[in-house]
Predicted model as a PDB file, atoms N, CA, C, CB and O in Angstrom, pLDDT in the B-factor column:
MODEL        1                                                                  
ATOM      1  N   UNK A   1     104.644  62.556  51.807  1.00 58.00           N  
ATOM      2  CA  UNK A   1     104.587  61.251  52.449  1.00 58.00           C  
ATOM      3  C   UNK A   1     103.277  60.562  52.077  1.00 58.00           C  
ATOM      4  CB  UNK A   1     104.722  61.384  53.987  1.00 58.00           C  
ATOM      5  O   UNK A   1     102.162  61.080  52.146  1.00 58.00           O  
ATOM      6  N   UNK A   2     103.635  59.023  51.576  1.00 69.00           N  
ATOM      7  CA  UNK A   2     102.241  58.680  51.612  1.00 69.00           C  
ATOM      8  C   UNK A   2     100.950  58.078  52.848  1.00 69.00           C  
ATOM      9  CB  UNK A   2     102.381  57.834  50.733  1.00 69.00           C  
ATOM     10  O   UNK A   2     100.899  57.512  53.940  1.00 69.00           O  
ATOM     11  N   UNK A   3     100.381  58.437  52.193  1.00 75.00           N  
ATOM     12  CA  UNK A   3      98.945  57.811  53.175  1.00 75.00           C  
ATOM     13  C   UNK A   3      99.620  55.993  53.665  1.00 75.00           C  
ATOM     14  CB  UNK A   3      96.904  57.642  51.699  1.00 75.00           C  
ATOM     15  O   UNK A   3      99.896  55.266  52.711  1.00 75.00           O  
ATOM     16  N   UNK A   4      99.770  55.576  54.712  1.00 73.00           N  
ATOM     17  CA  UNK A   4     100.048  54.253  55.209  1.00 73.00           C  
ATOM     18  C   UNK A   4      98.799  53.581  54.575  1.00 73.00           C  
ATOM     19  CB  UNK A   4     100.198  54.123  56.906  1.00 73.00           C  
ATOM     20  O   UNK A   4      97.806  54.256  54.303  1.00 73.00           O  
ATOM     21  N   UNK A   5      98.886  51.695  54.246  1.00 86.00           N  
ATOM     22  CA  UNK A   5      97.966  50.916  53.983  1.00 86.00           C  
ATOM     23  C   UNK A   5      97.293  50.846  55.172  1.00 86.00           C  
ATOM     24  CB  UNK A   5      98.359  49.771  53.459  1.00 86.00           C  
ATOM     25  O   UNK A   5      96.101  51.152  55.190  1.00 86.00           O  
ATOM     26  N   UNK A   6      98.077  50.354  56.565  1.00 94.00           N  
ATOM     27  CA  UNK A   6      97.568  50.105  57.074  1.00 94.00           C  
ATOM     28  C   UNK A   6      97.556  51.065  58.855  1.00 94.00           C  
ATOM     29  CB  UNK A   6      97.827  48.920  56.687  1.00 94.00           C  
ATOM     30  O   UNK A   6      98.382  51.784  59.417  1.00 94.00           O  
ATOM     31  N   UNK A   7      96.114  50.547  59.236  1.00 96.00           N  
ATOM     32  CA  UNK A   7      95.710  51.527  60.237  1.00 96.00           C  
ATOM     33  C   UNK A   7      95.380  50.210  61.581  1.00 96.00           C  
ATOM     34  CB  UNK A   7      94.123  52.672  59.581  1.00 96.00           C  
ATOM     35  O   UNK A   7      94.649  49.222  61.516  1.00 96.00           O  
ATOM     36  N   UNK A   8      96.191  50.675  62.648  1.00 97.00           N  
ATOM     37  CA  UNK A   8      96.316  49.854  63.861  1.00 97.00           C  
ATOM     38  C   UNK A   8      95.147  50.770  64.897  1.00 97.00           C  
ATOM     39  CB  UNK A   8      98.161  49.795  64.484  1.00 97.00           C  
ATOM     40  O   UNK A   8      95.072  51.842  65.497  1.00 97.00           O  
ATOM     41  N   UNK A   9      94.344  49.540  64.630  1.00 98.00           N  
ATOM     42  CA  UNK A   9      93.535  50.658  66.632  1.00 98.00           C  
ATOM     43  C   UNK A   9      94.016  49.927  67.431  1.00 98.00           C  
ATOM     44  CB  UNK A   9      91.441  50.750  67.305  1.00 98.00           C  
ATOM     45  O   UNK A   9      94.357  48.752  67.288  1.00 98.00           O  
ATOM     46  N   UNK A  10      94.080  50.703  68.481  1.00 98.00           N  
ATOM     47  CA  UNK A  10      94.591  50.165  69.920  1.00 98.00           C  
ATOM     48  C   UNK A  10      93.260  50.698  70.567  1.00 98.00           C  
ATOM     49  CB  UNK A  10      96.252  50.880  70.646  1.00 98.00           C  
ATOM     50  O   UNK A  10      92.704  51.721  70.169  1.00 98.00           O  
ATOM     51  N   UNK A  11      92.832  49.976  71.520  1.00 96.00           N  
ATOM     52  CA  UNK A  11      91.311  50.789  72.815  1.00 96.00           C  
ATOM     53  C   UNK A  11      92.042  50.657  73.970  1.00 96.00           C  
ATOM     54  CB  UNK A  11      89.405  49.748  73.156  1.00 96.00           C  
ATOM     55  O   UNK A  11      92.645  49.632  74.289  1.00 96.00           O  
ATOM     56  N   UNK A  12      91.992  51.849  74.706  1.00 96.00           N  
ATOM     57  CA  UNK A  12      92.406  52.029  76.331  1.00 96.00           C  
ATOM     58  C   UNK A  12      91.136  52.434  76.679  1.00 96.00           C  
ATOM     59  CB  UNK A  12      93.675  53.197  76.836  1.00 96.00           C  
ATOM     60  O   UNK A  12      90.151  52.786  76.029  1.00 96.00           O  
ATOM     61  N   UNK A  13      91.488  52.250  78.368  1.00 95.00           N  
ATOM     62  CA  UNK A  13      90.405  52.797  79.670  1.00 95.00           C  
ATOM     63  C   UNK A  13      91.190  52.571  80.805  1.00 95.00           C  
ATOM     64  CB  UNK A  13      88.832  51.917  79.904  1.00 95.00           C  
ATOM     65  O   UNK A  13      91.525  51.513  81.339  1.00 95.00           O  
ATOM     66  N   UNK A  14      91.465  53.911  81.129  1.00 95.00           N  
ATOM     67  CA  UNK A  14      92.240  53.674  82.449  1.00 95.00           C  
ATOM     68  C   UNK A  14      93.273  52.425  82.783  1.00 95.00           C  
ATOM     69  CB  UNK A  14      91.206  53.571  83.440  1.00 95.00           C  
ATOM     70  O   UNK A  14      93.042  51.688  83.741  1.00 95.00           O  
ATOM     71  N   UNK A  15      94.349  52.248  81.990  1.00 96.00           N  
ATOM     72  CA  UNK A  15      95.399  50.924  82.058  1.00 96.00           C  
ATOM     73  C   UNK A  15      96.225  51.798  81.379  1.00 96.00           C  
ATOM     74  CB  UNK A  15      95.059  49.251  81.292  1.00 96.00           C  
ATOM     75  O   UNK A  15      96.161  51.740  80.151  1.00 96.00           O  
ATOM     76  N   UNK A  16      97.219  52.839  82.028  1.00 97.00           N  
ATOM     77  CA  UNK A  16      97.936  53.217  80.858  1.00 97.00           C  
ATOM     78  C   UNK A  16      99.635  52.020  81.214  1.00 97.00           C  
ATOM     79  CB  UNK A  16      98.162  55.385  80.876  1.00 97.00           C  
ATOM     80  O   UNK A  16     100.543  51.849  80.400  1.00 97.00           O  
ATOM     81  N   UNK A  17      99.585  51.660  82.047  1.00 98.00           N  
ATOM     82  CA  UNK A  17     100.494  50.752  82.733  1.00 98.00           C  
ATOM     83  C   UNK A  17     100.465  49.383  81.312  1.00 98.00           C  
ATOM     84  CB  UNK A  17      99.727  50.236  84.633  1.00 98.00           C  
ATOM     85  O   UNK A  17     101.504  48.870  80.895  1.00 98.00           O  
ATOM     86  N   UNK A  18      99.359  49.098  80.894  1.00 98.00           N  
ATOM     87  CA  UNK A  18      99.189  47.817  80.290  1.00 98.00           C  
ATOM     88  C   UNK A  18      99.209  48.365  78.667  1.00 98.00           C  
ATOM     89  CB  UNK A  18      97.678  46.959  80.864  1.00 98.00           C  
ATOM     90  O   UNK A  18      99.426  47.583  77.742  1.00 98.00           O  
ATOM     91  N   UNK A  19      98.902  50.099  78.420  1.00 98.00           N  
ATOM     92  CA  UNK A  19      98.364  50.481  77.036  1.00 98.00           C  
ATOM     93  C   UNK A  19      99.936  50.912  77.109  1.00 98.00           C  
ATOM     94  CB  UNK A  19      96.845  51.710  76.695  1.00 98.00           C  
ATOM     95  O   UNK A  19     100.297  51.217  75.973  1.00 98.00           O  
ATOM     96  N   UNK A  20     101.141  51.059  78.185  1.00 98.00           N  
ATOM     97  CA  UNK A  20     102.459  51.267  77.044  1.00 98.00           C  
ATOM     98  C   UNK A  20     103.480  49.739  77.304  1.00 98.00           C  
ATOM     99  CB  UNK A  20     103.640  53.090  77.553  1.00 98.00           C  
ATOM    100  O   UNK A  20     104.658  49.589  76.983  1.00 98.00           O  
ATOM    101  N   UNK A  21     102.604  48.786  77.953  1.00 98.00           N  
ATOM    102  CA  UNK A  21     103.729  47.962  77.267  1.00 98.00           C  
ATOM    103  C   UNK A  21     102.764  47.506  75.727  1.00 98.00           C  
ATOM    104  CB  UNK A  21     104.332  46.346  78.473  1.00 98.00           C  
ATOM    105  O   UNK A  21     103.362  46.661  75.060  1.00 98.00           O  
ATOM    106  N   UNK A  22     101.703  47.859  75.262  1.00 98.00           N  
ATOM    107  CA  UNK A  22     100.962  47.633  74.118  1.00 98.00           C  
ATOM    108  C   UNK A  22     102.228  48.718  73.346  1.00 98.00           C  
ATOM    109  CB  UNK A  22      99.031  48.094  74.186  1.00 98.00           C  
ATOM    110  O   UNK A  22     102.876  48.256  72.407  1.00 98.00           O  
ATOM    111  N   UNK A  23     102.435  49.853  73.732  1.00 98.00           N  
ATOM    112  CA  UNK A  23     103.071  51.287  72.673  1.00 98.00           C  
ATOM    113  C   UNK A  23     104.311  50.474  72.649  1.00 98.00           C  
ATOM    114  CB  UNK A  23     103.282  53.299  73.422  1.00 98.00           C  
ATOM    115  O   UNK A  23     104.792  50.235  71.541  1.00 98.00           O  
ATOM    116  N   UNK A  24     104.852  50.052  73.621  1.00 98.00           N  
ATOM    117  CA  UNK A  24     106.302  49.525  73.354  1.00 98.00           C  
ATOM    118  C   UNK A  24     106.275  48.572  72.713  1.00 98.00           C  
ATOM    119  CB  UNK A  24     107.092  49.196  74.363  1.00 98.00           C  
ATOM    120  O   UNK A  24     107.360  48.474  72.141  1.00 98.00           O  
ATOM    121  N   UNK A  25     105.366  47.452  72.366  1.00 97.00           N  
ATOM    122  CA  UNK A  25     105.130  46.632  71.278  1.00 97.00           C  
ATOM    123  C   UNK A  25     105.823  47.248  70.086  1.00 97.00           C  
ATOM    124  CB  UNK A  25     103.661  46.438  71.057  1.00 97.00           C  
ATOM    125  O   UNK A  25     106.889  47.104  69.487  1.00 97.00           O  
ATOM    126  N   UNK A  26     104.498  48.170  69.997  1.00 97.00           N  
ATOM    127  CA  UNK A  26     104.491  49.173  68.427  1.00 97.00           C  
ATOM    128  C   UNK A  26     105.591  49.388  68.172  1.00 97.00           C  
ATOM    129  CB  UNK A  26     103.845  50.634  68.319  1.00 97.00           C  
ATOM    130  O   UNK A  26     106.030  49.027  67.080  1.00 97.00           O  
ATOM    131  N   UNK A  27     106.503  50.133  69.216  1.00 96.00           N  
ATOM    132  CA  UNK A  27     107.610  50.629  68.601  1.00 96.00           C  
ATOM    133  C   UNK A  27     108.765  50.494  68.345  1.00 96.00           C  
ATOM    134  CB  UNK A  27     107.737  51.233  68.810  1.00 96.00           C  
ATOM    135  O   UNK A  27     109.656  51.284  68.031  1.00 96.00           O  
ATOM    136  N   UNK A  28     108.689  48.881  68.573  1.00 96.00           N  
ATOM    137  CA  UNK A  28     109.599  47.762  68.479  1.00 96.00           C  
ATOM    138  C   UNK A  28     109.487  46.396  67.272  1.00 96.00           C  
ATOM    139  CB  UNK A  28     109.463  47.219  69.876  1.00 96.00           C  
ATOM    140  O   UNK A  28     110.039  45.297  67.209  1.00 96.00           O  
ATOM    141  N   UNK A  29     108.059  47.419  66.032  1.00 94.00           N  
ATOM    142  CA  UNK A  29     107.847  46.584  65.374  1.00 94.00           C  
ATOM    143  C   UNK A  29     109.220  46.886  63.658  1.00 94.00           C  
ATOM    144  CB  UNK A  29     106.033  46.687  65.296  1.00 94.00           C  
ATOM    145  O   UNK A  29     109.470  47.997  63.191  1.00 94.00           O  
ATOM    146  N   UNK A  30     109.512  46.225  63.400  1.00 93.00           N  
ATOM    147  CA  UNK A  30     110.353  46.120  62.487  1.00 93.00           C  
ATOM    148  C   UNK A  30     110.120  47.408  61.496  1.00 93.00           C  
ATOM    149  CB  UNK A  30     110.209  44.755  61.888  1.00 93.00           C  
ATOM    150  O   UNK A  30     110.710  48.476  61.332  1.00 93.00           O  
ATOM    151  N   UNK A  31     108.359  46.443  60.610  1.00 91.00           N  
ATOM    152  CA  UNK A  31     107.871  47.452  59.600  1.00 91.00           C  
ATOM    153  C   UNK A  31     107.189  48.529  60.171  1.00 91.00           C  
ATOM    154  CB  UNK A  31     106.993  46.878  58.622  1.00 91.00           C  
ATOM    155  O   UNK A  31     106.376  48.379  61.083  1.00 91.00           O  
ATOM    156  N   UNK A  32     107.444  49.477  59.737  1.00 90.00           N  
ATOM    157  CA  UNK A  32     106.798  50.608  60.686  1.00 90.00           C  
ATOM    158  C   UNK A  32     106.228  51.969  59.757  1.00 90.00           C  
ATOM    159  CB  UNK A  32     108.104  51.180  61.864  1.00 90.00           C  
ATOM    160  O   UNK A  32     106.253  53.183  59.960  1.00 90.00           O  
ATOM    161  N   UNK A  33     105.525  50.806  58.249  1.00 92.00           N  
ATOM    162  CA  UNK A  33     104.577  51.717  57.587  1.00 92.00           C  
ATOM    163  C   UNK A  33     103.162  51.356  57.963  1.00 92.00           C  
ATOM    164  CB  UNK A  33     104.745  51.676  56.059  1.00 92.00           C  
ATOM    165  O   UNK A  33     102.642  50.359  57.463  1.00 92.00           O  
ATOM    166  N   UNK A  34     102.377  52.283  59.002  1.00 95.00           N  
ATOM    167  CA  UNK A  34     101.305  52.170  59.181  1.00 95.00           C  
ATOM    168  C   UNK A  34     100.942  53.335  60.029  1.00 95.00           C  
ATOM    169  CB  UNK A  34     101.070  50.984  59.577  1.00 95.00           C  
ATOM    170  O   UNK A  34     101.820  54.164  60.268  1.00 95.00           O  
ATOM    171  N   UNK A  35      99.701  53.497  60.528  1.00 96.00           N  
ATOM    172  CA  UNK A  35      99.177  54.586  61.579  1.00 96.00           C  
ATOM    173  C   UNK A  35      98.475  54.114  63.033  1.00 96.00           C  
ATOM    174  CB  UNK A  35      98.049  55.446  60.801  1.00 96.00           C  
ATOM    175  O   UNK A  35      97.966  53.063  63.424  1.00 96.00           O  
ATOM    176  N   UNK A  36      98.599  54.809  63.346  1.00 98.00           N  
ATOM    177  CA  UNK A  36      97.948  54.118  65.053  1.00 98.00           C  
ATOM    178  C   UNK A  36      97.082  54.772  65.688  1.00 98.00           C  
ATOM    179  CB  UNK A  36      98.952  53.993  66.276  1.00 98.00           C  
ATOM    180  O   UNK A  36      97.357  55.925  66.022  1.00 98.00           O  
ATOM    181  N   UNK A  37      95.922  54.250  65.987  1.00 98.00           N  
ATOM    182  CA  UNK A  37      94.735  55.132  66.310  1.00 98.00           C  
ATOM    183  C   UNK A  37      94.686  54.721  67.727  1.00 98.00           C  
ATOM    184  CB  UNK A  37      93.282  54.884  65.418  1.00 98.00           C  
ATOM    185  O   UNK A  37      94.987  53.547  67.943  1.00 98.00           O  
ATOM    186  N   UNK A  38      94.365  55.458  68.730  1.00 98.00           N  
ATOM    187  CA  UNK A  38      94.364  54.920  69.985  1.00 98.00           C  
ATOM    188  C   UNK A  38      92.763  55.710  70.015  1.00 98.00           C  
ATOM    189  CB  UNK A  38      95.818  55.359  71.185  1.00 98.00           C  
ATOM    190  O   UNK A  38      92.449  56.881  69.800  1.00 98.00           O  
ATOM    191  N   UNK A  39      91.944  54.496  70.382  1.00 96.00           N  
ATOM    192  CA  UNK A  39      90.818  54.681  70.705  1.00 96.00           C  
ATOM    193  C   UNK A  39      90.551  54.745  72.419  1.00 96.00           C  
ATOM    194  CB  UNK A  39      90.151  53.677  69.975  1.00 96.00           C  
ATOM    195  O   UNK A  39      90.716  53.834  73.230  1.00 96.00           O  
ATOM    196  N   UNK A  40      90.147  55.957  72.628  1.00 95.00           N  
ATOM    197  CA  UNK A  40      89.754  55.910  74.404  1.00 95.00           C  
ATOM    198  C   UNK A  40      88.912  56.582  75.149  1.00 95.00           C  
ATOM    199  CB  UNK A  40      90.703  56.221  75.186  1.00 95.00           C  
ATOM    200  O   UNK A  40      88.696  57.747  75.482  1.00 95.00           O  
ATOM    201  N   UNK A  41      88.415  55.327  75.352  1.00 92.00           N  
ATOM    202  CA  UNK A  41      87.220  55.708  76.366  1.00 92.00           C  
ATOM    203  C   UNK A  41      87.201  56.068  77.858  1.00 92.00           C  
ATOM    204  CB  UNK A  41      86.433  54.702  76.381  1.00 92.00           C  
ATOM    205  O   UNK A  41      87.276  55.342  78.849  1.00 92.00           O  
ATOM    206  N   UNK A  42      87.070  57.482  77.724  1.00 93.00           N  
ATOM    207  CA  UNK A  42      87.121  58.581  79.055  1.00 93.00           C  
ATOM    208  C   UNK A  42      88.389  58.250  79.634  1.00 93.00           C  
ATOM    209  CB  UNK A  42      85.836  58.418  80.321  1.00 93.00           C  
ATOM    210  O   UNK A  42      88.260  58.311  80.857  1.00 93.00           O  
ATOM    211  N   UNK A  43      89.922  57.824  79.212  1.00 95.00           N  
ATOM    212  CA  UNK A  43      90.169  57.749  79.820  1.00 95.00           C  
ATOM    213  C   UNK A  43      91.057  58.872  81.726  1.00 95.00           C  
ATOM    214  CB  UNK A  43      90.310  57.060  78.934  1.00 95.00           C  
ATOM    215  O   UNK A  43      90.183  59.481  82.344  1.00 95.00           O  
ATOM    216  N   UNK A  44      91.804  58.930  82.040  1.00 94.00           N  
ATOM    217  CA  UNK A  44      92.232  59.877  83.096  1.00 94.00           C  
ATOM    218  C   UNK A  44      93.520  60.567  82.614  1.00 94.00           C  
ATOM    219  CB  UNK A  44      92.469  59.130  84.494  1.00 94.00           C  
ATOM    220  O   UNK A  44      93.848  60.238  81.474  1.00 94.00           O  
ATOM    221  N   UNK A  45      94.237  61.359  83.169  1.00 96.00           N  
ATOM    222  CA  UNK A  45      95.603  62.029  82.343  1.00 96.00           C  
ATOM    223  C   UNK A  45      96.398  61.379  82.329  1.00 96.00           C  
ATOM    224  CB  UNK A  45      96.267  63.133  82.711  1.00 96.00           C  
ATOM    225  O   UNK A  45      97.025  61.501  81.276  1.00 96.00           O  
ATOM    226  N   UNK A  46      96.977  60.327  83.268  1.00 97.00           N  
ATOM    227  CA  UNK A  46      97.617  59.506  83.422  1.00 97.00           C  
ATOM    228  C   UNK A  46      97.866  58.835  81.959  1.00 97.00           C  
ATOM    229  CB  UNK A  46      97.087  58.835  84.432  1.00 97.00           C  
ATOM    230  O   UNK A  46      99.001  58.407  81.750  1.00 97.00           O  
ATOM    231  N   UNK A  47      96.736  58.691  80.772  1.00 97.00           N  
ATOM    232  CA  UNK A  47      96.742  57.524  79.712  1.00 97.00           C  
ATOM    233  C   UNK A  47      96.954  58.376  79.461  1.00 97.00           C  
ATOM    234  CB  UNK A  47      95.934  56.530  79.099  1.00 97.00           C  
ATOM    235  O   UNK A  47      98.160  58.311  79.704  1.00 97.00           O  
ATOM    236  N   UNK A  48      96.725  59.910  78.898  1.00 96.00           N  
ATOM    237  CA  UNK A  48      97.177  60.841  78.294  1.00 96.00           C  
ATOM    238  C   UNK A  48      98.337  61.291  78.389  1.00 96.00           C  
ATOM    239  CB  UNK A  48      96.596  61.559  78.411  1.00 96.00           C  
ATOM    240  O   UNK A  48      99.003  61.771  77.471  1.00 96.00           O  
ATOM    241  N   UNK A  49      98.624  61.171  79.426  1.00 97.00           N  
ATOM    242  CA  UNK A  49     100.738  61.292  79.393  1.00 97.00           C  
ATOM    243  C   UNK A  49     101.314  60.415  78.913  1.00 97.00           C  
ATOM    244  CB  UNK A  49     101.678  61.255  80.754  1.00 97.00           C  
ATOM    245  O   UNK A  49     102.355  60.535  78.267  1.00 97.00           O  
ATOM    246  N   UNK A  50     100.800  59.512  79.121  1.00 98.00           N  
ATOM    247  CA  UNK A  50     101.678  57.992  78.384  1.00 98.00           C  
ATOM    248  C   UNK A  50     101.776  58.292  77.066  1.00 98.00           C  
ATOM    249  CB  UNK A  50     100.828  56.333  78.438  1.00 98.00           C  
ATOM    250  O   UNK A  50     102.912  58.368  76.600  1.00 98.00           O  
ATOM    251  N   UNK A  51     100.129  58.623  75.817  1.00 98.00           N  
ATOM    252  CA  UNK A  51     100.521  58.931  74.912  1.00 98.00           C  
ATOM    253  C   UNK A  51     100.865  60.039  74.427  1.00 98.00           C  
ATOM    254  CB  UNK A  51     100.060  58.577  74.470  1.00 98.00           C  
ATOM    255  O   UNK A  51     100.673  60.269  73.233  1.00 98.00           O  
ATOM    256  N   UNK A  52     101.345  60.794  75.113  1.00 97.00           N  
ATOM    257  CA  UNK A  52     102.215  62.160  74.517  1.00 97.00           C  
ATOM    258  C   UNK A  52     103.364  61.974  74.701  1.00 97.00           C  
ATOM    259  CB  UNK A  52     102.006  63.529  75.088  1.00 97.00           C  
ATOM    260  O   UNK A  52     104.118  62.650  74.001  1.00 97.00           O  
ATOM    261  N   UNK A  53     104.148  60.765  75.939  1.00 97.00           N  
ATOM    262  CA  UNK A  53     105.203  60.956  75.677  1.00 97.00           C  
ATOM    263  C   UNK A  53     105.518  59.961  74.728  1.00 97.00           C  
ATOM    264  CB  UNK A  53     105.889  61.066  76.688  1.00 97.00           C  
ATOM    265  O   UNK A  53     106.582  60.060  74.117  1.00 97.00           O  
ATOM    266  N   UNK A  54     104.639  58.874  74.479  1.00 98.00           N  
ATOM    267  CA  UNK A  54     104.994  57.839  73.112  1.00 98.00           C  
ATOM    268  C   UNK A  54     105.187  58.650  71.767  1.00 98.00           C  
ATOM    269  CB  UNK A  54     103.634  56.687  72.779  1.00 98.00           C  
ATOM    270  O   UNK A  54     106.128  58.630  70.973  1.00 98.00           O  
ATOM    271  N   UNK A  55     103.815  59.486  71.754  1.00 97.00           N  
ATOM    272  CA  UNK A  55     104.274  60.475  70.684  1.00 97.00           C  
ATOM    273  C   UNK A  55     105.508  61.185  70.061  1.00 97.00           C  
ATOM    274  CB  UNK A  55     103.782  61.257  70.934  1.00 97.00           C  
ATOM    275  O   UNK A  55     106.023  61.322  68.952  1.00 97.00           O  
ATOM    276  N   UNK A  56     105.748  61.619  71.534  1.00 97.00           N  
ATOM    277  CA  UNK A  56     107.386  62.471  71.338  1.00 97.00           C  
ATOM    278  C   UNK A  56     108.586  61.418  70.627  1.00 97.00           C  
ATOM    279  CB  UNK A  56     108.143  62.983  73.214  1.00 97.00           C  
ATOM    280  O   UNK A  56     109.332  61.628  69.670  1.00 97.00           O  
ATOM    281  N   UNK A  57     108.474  60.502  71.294  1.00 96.00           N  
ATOM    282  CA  UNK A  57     109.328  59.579  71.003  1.00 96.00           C  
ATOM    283  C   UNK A  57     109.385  58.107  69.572  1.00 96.00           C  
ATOM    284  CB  UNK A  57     109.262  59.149  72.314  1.00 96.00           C  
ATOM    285  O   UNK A  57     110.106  57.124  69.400  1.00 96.00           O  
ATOM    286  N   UNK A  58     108.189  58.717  68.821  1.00 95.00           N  
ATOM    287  CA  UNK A  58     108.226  58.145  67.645  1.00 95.00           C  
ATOM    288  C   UNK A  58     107.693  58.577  66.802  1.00 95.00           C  
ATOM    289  CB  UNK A  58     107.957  57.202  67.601  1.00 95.00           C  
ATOM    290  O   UNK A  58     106.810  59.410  67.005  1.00 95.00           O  
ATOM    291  N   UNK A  59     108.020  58.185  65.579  1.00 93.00           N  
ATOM    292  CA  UNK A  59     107.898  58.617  63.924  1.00 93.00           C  
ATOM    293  C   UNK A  59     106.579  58.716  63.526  1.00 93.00           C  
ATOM    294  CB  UNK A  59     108.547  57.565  62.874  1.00 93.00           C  
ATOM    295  O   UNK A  59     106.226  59.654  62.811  1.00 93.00           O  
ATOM    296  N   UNK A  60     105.559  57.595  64.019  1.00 94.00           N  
ATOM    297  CA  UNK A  60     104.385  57.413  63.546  1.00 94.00           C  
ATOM    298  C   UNK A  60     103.140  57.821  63.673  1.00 94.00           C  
ATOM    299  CB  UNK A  60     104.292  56.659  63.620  1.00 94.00           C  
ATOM    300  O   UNK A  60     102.634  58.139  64.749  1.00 94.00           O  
ATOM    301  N   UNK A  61     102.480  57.839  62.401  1.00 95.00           N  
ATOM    302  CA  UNK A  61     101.459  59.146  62.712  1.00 95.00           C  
ATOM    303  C   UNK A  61     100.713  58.016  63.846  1.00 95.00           C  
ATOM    304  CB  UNK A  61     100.215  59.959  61.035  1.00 95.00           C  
ATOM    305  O   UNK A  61     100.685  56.790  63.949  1.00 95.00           O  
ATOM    306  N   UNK A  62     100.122  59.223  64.639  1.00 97.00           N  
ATOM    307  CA  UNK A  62      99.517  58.880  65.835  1.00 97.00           C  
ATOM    308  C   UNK A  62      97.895  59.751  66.334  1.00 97.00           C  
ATOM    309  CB  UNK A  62     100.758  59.169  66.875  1.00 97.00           C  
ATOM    310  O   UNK A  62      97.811  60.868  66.845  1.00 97.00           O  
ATOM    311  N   UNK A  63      97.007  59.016  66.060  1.00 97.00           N  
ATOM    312  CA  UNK A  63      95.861  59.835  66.754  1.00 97.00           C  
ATOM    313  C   UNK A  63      95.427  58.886  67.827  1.00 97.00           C  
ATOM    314  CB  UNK A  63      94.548  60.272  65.728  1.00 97.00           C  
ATOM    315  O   UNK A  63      95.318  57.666  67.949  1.00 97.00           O  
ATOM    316  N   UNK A  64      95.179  60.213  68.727  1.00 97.00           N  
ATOM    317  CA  UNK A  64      93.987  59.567  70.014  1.00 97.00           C  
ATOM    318  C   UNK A  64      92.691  60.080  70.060  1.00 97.00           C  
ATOM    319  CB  UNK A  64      94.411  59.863  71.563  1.00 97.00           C  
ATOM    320  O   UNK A  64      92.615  61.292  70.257  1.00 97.00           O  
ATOM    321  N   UNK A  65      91.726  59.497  69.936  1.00 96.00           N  
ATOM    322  CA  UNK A  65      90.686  59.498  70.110  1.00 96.00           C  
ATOM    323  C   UNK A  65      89.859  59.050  71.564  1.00 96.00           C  
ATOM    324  CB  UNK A  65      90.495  58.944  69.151  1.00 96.00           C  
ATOM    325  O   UNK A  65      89.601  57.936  72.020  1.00 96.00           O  
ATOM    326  N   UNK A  66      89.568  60.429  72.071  1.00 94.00           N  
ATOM    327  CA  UNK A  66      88.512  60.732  73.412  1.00 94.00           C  
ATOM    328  C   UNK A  66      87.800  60.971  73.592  1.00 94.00           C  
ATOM    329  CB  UNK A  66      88.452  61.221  74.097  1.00 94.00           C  
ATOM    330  O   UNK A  66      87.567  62.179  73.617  1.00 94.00           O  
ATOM    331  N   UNK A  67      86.673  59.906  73.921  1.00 90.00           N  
ATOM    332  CA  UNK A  67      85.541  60.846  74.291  1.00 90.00           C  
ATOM    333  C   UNK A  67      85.032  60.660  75.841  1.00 90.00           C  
ATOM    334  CB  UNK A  67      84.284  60.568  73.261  1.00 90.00           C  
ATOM    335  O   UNK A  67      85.458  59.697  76.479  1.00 90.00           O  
ATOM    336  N   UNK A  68      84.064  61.643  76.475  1.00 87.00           N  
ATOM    337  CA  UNK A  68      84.010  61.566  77.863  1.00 87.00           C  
ATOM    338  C   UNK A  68      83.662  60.231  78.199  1.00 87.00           C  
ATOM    339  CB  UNK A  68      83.102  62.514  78.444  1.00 87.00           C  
ATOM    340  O   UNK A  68      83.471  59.465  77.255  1.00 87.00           O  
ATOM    341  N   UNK A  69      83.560  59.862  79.188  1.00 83.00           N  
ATOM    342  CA  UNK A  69      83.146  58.995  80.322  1.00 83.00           C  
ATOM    343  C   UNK A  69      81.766  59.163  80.710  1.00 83.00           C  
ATOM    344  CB  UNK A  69      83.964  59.230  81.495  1.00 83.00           C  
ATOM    345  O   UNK A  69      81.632  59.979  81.621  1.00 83.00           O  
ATOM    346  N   UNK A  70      80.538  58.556  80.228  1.00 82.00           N  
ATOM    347  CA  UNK A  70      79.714  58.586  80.602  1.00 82.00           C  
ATOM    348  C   UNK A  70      78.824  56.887  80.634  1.00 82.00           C  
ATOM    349  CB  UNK A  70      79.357  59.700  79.965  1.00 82.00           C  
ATOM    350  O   UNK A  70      77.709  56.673  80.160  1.00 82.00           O  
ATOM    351  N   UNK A  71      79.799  55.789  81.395  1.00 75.00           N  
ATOM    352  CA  UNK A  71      79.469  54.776  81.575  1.00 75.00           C  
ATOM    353  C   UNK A  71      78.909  53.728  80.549  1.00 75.00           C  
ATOM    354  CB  UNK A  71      78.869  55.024  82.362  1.00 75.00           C  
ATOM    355  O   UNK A  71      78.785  53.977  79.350  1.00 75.00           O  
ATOM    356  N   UNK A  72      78.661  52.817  80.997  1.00 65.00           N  
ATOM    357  CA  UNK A  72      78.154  51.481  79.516  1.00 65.00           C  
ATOM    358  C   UNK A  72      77.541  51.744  78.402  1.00 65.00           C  
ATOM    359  CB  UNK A  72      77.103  50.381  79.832  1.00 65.00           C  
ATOM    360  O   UNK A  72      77.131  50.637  78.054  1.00 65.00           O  
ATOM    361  N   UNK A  73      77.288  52.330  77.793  1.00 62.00           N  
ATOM    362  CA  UNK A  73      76.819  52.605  76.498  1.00 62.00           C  
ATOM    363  C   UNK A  73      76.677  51.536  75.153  1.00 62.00           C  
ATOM    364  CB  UNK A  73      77.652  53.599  76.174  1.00 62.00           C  
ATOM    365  O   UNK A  73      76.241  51.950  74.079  1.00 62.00           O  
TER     366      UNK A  73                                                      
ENDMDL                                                                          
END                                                                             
């Protein structure tokens, strides 16, 4: 498989309510050669269930990126 051109970030924080009608966007987009980086800051398990079950349920490579919660930076 090849490497996708293109690479989508998405950023969450605690909104997983608002970050899957963002996933349901995605996975309702026509062309669907690309990758999706979900960038997130500290978020709670709650955003983390959302994207595992988006995961399960689609083709596209998918990383999340977490790092802790340690306020404004």
């Amino acid at each position: 498989m090849q490497k996708p051109l293109i690479t989508l970030i998405v950023t969450t924080y605690n909104q997983p309510d608002f970050l899957q009608l963002v996933l349901d966007g995605i996975a309702n987009q026509r062309d669907q050669h690309f990758e999706l980086i979900i960038a997130d800051d500290g978020s709670t398990k709650e955003t983390m269930s959302c994207i595992e079950t988006f995961c399960k349920q689609t083709a596209l490579p998918v990383q999340h990126i977490w790092h802790k919660d340690d306020g404004f930076q």
